[in-house]
Biopython code that builds the backbone (N, CA, C, O; Angstrom):
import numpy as np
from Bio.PDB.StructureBuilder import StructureBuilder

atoms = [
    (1, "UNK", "N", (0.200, 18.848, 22.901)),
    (1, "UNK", "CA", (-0.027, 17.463, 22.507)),
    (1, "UNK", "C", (1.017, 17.082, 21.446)),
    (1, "UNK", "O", (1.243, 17.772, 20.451)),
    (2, "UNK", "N", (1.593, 16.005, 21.720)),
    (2, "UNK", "CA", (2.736, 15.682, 20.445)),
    (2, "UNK", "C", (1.914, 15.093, 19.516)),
    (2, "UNK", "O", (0.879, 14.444, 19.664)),
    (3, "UNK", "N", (2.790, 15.553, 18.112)),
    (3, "UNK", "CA", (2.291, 14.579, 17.077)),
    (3, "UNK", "C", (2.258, 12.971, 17.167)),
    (3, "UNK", "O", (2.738, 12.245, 18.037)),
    (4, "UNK", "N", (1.540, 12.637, 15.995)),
    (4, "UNK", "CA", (1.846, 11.173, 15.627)),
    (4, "UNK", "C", (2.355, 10.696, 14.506)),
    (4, "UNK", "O", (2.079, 11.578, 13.693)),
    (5, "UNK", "N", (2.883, 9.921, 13.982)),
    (5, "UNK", "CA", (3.664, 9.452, 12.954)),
    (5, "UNK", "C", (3.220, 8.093, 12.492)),
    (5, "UNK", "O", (3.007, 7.166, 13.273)),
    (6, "UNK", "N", (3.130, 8.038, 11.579)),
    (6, "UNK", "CA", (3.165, 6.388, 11.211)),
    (6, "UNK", "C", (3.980, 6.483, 9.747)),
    (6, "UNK", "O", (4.028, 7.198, 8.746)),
    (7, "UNK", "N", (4.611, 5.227, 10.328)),
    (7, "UNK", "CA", (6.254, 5.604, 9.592)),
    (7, "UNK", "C", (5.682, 3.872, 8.896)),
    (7, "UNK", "O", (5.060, 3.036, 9.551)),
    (8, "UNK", "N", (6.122, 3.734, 7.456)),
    (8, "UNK", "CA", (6.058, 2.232, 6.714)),
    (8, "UNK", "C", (7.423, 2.371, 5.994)),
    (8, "UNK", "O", (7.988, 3.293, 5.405)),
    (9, "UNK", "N", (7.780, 0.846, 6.329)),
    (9, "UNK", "CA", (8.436, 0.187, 5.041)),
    (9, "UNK", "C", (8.481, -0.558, 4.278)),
    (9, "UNK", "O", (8.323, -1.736, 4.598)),
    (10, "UNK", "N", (8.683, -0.248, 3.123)),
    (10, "UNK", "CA", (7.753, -1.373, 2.218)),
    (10, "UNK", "C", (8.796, -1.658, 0.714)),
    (10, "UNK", "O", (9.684, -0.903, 0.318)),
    (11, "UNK", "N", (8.466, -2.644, 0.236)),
    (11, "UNK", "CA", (9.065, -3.239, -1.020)),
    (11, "UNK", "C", (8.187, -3.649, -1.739)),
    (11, "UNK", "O", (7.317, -4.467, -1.440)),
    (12, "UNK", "N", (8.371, -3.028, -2.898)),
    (12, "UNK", "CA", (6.986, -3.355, -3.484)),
    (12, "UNK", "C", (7.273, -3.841, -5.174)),
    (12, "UNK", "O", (7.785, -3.238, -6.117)),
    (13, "UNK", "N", (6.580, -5.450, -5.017)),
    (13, "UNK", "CA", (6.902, -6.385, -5.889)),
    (13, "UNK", "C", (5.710, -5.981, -7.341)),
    (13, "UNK", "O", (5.983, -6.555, -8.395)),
    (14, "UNK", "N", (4.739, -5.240, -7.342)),
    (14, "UNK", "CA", (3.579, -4.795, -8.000)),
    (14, "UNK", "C", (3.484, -3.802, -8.246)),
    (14, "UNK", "O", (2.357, -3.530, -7.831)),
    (15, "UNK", "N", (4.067, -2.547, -8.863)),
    (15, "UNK", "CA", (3.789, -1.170, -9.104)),
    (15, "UNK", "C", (2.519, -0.828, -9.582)),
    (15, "UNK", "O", (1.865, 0.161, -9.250)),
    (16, "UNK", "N", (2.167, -1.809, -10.479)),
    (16, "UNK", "CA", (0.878, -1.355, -10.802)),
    (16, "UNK", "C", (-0.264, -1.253, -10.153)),
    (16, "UNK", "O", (-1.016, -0.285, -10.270)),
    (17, "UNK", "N", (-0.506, -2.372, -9.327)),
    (17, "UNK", "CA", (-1.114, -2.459, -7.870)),
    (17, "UNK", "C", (-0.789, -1.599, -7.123)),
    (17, "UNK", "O", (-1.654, -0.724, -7.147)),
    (18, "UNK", "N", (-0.035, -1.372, -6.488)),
    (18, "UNK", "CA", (0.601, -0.759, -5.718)),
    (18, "UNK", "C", (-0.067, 0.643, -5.853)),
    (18, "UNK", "O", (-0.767, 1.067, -4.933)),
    (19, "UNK", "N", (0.191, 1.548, -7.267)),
    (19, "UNK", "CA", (-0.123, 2.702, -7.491)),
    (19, "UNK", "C", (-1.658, 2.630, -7.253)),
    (19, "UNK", "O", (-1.953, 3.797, -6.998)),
    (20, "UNK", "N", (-2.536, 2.054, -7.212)),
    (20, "UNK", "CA", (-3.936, 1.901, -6.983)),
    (20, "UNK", "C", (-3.718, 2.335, -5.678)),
    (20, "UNK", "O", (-4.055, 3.433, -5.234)),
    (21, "UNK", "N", (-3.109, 1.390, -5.036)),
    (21, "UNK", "CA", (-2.997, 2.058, -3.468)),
    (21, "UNK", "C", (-2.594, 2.746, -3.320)),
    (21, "UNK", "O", (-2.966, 3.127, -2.211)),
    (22, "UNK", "N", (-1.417, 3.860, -3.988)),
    (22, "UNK", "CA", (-0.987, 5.439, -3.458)),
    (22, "UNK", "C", (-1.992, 6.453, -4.125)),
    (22, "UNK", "O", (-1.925, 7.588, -3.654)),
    (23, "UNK", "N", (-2.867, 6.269, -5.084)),
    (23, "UNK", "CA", (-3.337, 6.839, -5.474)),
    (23, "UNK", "C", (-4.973, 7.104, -4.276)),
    (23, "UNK", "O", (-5.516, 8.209, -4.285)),
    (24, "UNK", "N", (-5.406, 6.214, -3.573)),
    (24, "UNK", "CA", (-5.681, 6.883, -2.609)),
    (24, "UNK", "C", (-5.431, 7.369, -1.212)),
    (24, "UNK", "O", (-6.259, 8.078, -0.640)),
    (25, "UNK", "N", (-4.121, 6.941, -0.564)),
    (25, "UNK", "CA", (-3.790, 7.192, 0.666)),
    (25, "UNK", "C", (-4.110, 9.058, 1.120)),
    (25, "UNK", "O", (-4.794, 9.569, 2.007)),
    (26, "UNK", "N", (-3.482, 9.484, 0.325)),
    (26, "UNK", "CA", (-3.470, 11.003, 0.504)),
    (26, "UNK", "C", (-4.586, 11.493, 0.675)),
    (26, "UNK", "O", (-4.673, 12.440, 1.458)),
    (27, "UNK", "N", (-5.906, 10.945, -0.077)),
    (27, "UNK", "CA", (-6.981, 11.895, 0.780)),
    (27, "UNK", "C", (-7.591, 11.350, 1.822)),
    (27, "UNK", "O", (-8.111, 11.934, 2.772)),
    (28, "UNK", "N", (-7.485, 9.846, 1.548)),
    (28, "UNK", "CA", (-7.816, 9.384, 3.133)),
    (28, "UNK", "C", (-6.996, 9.581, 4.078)),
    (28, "UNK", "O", (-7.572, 9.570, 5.166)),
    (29, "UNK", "N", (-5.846, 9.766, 4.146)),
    (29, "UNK", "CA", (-5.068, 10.599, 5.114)),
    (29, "UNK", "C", (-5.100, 11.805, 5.620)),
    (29, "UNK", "O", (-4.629, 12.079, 6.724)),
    (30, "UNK", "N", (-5.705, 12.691, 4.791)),
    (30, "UNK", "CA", (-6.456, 13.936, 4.653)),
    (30, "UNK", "C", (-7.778, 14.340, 5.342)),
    (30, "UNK", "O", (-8.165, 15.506, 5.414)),
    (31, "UNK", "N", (-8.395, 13.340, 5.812)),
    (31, "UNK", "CA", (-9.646, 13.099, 6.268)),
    (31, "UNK", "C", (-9.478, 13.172, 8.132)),
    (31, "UNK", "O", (-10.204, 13.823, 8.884)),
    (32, "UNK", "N", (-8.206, 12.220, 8.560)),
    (32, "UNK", "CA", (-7.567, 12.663, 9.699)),
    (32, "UNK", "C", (-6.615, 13.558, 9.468)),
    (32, "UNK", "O", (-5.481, 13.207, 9.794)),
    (33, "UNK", "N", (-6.733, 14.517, 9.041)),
    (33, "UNK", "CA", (-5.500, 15.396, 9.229)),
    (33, "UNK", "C", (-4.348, 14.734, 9.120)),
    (33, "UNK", "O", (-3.740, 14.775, 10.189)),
    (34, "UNK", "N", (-3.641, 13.990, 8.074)),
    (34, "UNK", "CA", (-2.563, 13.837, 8.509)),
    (34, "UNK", "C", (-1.908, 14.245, 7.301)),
    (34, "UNK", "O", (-2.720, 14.791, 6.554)),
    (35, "UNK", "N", (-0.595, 14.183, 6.756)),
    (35, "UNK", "CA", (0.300, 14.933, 5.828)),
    (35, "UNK", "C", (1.426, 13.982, 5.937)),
    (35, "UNK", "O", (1.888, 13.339, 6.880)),
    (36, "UNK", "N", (1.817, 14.117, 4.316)),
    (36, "UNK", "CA", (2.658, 13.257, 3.856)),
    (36, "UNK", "C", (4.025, 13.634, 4.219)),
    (36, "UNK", "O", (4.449, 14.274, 3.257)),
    (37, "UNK", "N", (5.046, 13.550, 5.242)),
    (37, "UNK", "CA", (6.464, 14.117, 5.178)),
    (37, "UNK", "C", (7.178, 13.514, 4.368)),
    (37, "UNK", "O", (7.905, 14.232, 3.682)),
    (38, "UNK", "N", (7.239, 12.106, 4.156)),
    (38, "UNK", "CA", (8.232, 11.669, 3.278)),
    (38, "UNK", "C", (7.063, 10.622, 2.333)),
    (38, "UNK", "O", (5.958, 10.191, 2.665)),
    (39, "UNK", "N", (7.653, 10.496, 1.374)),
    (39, "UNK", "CA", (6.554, 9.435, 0.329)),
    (39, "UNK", "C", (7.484, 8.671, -0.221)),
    (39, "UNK", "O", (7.476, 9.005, -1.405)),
    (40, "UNK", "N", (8.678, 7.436, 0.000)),
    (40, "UNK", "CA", (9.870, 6.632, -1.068)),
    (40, "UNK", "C", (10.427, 8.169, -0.880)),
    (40, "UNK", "O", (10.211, 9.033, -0.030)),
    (41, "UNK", "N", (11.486, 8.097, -2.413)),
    (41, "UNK", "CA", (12.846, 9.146, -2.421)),
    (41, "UNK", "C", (13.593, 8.452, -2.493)),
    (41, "UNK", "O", (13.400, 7.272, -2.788)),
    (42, "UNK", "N", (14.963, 9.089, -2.186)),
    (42, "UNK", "CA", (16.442, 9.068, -2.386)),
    (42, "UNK", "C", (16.123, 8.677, -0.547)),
    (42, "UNK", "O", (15.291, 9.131, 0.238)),
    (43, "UNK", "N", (17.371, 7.495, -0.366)),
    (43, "UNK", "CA", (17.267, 6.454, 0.837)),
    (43, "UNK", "C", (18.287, 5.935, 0.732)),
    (43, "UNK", "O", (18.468, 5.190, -0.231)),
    (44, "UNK", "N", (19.626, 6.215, 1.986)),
    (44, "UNK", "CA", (20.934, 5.594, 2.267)),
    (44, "UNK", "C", (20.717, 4.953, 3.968)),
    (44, "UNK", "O", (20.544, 5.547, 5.032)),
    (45, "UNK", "N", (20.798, 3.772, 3.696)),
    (45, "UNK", "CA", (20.852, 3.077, 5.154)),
    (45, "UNK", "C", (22.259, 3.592, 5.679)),
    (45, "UNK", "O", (23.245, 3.385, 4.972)),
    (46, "UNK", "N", (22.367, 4.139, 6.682)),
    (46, "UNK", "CA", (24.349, 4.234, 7.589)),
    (46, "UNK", "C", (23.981, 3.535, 8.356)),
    (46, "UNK", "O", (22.849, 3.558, 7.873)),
    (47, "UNK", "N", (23.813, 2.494, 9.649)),
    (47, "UNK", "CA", (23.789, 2.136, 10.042)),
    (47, "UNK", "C", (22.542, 0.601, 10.038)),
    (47, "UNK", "O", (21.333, 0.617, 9.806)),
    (48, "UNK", "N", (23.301, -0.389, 10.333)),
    (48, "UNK", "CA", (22.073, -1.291, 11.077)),
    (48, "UNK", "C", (21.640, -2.665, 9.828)),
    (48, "UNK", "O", (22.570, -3.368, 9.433)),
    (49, "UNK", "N", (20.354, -2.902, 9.355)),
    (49, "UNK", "CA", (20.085, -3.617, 7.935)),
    (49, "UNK", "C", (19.355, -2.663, 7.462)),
    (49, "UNK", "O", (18.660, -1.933, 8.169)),
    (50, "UNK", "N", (19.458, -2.582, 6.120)),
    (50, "UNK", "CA", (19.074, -2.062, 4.974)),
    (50, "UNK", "C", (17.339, -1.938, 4.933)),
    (50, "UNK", "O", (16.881, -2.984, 4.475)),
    (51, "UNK", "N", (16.242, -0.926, 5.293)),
    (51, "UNK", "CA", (15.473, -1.056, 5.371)),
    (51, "UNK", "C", (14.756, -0.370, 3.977)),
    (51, "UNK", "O", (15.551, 0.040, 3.131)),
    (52, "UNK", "N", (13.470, -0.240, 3.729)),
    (52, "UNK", "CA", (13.347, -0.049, 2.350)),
    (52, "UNK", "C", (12.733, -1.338, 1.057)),
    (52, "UNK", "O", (12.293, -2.463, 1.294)),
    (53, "UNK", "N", (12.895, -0.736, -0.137)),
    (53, "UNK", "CA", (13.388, 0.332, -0.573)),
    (53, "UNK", "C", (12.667, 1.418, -0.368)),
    (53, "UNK", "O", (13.297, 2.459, -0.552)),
    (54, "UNK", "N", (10.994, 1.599, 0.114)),
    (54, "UNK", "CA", (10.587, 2.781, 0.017)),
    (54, "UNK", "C", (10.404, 2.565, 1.535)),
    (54, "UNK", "O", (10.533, 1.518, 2.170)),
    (55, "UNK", "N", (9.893, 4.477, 2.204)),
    (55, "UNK", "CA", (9.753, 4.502, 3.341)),
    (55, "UNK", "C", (8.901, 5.503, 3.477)),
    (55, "UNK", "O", (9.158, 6.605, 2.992)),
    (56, "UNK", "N", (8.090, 5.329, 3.964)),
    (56, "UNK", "CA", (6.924, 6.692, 3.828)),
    (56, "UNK", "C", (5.974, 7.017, 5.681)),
    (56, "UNK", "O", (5.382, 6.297, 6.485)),
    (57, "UNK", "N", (6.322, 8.454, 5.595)),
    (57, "UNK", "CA", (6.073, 9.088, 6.924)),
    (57, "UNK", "C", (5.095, 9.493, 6.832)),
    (57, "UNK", "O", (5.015, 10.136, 5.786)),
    (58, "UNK", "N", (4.055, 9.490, 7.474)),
    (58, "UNK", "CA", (2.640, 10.580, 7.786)),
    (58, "UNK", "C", (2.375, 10.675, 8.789)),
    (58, "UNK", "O", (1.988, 9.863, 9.629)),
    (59, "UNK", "N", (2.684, 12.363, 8.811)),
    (59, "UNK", "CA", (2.901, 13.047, 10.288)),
    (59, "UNK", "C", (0.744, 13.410, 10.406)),
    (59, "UNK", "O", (-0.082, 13.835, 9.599)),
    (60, "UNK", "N", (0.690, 13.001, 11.658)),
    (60, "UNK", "CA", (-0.798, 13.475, 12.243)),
    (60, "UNK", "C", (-1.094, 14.147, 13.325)),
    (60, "UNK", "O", (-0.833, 13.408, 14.274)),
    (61, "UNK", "N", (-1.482, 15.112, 13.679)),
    (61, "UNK", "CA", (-2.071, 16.052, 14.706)),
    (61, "UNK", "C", (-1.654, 15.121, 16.309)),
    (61, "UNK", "O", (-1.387, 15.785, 17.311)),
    (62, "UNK", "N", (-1.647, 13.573, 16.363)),
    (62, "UNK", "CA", (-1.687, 12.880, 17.555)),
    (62, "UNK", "C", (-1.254, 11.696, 16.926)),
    (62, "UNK", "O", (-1.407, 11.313, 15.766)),
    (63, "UNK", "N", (-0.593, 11.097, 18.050)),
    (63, "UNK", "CA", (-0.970, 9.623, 17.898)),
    (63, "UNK", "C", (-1.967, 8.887, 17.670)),
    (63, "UNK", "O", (-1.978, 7.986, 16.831)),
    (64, "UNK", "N", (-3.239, 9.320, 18.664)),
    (64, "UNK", "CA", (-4.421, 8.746, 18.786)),
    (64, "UNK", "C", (-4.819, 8.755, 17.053)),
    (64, "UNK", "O", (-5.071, 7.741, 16.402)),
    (65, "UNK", "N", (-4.801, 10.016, 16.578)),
    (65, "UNK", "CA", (-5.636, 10.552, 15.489)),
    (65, "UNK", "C", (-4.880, 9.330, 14.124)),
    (65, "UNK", "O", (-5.568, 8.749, 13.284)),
    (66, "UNK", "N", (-3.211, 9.200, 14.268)),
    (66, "UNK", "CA", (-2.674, 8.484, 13.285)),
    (66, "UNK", "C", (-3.163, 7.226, 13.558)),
    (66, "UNK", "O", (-3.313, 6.497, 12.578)),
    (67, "UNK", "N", (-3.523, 6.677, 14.913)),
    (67, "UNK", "CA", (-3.947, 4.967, 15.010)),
    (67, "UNK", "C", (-5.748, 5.237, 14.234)),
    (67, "UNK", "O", (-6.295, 4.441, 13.470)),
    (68, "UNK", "N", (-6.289, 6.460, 14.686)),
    (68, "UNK", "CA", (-8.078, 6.216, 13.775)),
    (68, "UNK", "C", (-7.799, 6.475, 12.461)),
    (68, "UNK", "O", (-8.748, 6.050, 11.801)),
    (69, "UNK", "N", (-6.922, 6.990, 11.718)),
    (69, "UNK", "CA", (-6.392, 6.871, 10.167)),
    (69, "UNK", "C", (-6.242, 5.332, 9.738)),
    (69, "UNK", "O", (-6.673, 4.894, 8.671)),
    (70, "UNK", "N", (-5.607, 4.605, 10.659)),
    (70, "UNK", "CA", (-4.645, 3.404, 10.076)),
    (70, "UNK", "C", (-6.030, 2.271, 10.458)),
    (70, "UNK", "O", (-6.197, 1.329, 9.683)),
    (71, "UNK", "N", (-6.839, 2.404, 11.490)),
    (71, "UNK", "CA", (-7.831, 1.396, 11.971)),
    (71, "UNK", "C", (-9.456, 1.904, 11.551)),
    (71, "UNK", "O", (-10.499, 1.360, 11.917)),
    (72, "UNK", "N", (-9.254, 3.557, 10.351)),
    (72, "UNK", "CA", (-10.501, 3.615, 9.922)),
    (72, "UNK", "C", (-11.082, 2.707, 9.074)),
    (72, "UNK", "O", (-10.457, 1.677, 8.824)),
    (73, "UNK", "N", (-12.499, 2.955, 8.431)),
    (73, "UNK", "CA", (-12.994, 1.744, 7.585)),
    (73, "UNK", "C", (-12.757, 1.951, 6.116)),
    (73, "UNK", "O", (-13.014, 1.092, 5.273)),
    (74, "UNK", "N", (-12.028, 3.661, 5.734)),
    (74, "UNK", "CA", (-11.795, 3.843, 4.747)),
    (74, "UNK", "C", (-10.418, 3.620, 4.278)),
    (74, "UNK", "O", (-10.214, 3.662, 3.065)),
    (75, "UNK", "N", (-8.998, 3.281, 5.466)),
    (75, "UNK", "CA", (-8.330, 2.663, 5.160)),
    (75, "UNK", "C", (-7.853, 1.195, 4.671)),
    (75, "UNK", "O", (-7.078, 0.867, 3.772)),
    (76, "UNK", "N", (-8.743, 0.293, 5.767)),
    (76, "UNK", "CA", (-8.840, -0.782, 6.099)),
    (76, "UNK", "C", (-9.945, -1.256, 4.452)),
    (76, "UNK", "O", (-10.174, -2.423, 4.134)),
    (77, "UNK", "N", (-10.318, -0.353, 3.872)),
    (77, "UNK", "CA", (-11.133, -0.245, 2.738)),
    (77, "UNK", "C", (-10.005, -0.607, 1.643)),
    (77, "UNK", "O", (-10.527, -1.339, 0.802)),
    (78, "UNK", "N", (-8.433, -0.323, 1.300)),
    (78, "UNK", "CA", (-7.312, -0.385, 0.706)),
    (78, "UNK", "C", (-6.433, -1.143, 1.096)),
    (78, "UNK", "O", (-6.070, -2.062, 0.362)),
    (79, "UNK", "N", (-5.843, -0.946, 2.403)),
    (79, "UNK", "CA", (-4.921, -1.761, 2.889)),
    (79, "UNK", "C", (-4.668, -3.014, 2.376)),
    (79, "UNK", "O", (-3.465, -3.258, 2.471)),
    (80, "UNK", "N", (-5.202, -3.779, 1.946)),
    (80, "UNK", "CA", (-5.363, -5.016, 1.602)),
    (80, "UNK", "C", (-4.434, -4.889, -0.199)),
    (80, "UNK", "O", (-3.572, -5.721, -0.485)),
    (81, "UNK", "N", (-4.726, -4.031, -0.942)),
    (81, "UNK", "CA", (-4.007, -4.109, -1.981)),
    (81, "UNK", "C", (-2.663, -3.735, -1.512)),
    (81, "UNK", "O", (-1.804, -4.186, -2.269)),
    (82, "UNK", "N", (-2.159, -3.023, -0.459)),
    (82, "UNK", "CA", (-0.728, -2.371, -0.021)),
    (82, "UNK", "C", (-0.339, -4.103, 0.133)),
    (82, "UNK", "O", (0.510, -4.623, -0.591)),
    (83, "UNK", "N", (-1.064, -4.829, 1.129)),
    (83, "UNK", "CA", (-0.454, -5.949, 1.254)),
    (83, "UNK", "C", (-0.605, -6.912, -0.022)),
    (83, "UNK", "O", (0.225, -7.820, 0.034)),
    (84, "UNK", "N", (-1.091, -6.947, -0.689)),
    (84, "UNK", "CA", (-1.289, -8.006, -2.005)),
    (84, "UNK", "C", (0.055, -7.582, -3.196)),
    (84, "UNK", "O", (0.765, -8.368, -3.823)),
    (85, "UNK", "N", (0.071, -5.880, -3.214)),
    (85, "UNK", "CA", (1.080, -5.624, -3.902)),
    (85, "UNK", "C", (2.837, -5.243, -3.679)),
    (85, "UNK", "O", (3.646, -4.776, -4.481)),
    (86, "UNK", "N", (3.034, -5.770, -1.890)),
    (86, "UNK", "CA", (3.926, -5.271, -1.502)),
    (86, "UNK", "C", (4.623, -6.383, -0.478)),
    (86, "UNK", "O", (4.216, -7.530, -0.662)),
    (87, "UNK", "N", (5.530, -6.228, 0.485)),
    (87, "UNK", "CA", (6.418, -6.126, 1.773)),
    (87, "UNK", "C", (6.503, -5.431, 2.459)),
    (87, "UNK", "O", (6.251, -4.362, 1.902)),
    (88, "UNK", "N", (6.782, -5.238, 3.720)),
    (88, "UNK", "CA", (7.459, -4.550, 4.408)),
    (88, "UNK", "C", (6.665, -4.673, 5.875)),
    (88, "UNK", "O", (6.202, -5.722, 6.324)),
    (89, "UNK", "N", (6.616, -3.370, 6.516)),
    (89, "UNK", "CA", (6.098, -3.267, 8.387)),
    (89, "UNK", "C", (5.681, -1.513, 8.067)),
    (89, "UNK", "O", (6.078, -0.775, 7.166)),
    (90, "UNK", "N", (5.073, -1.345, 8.798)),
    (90, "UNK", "CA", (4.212, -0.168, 9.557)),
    (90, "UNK", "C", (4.130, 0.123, 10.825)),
    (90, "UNK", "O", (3.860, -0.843, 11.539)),
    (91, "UNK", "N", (4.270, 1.125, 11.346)),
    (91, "UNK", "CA", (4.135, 1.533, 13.128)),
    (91, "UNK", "C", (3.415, 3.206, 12.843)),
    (91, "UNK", "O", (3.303, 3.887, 11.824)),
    (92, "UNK", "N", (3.098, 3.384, 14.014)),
    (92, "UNK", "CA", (2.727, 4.420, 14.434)),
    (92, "UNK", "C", (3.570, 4.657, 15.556)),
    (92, "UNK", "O", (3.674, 3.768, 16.401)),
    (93, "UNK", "N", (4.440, 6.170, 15.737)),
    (93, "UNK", "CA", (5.008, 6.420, 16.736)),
    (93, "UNK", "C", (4.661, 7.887, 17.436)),
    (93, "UNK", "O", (4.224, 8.844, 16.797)),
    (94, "UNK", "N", (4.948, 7.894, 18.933)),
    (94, "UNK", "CA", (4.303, 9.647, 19.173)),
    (94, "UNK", "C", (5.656, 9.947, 19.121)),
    (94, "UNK", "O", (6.679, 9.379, 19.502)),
    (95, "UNK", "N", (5.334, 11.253, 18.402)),
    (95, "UNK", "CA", (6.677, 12.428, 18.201)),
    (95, "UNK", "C", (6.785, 12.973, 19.434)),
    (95, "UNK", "O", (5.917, 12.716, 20.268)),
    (96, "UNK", "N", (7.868, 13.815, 19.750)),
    (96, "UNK", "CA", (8.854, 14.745, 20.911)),
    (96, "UNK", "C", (8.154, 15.726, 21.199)),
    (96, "UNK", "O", (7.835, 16.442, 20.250)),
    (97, "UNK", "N", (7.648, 16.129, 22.644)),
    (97, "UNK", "CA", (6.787, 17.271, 22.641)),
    (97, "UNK", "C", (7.676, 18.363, 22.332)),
    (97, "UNK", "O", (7.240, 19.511, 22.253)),
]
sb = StructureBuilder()
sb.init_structure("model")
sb.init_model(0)
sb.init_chain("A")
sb.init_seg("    ")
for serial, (resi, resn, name, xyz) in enumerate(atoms, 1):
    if name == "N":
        sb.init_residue(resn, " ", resi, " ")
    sb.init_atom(name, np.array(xyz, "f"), 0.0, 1.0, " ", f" {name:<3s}", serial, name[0])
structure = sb.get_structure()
């Protein structure tokens, strides 16, 4: 079964807000199995428009499993400050078997 990914990019106009919202993603992400690969960092666009500034990966057991993370009631419980304190887009993608 390939993994799943849900890959965000985001700009974020509110740090302080904002940190409310990273401060719980990780265990509700944790709840579906999923794991943080990238969280923001060091970020050079080579090609295309400049996406960013932060970009954050969470790799999950499935696709399926990363869409019941992103459409649970304990996300959908936060989400709302990601958008109040931020920019950007979100996807979920299936990884390469």
């Amino acid at each position: 079964m390939a993994l799943g990914y849900l890959i965000a990019q985001i700009d974020v106009h509110d740090p302080e807000s904002y940190a409310k919202y990273t401060a719980q993603t990780p265990g509700i992400a944790a709840i579906y199995d999923g794991k943080f690969i990238v969280r923001a960092g060091q970020l050079e666009t080579l090609e295309g428009a400049a996406v960013g500034p932060r970009v954050v990966v969470i790799e999950f057991p499935s696709y399926a499993r990363a869409l019941e993370f992103y459409n649970s009631n304990e996300y959908q419980a936060i989400v709302s400050i990601r958008h109040k304190a931020s920019t950007g887009s979100a996807f979920v993608v299936e990884g390469a078997d």
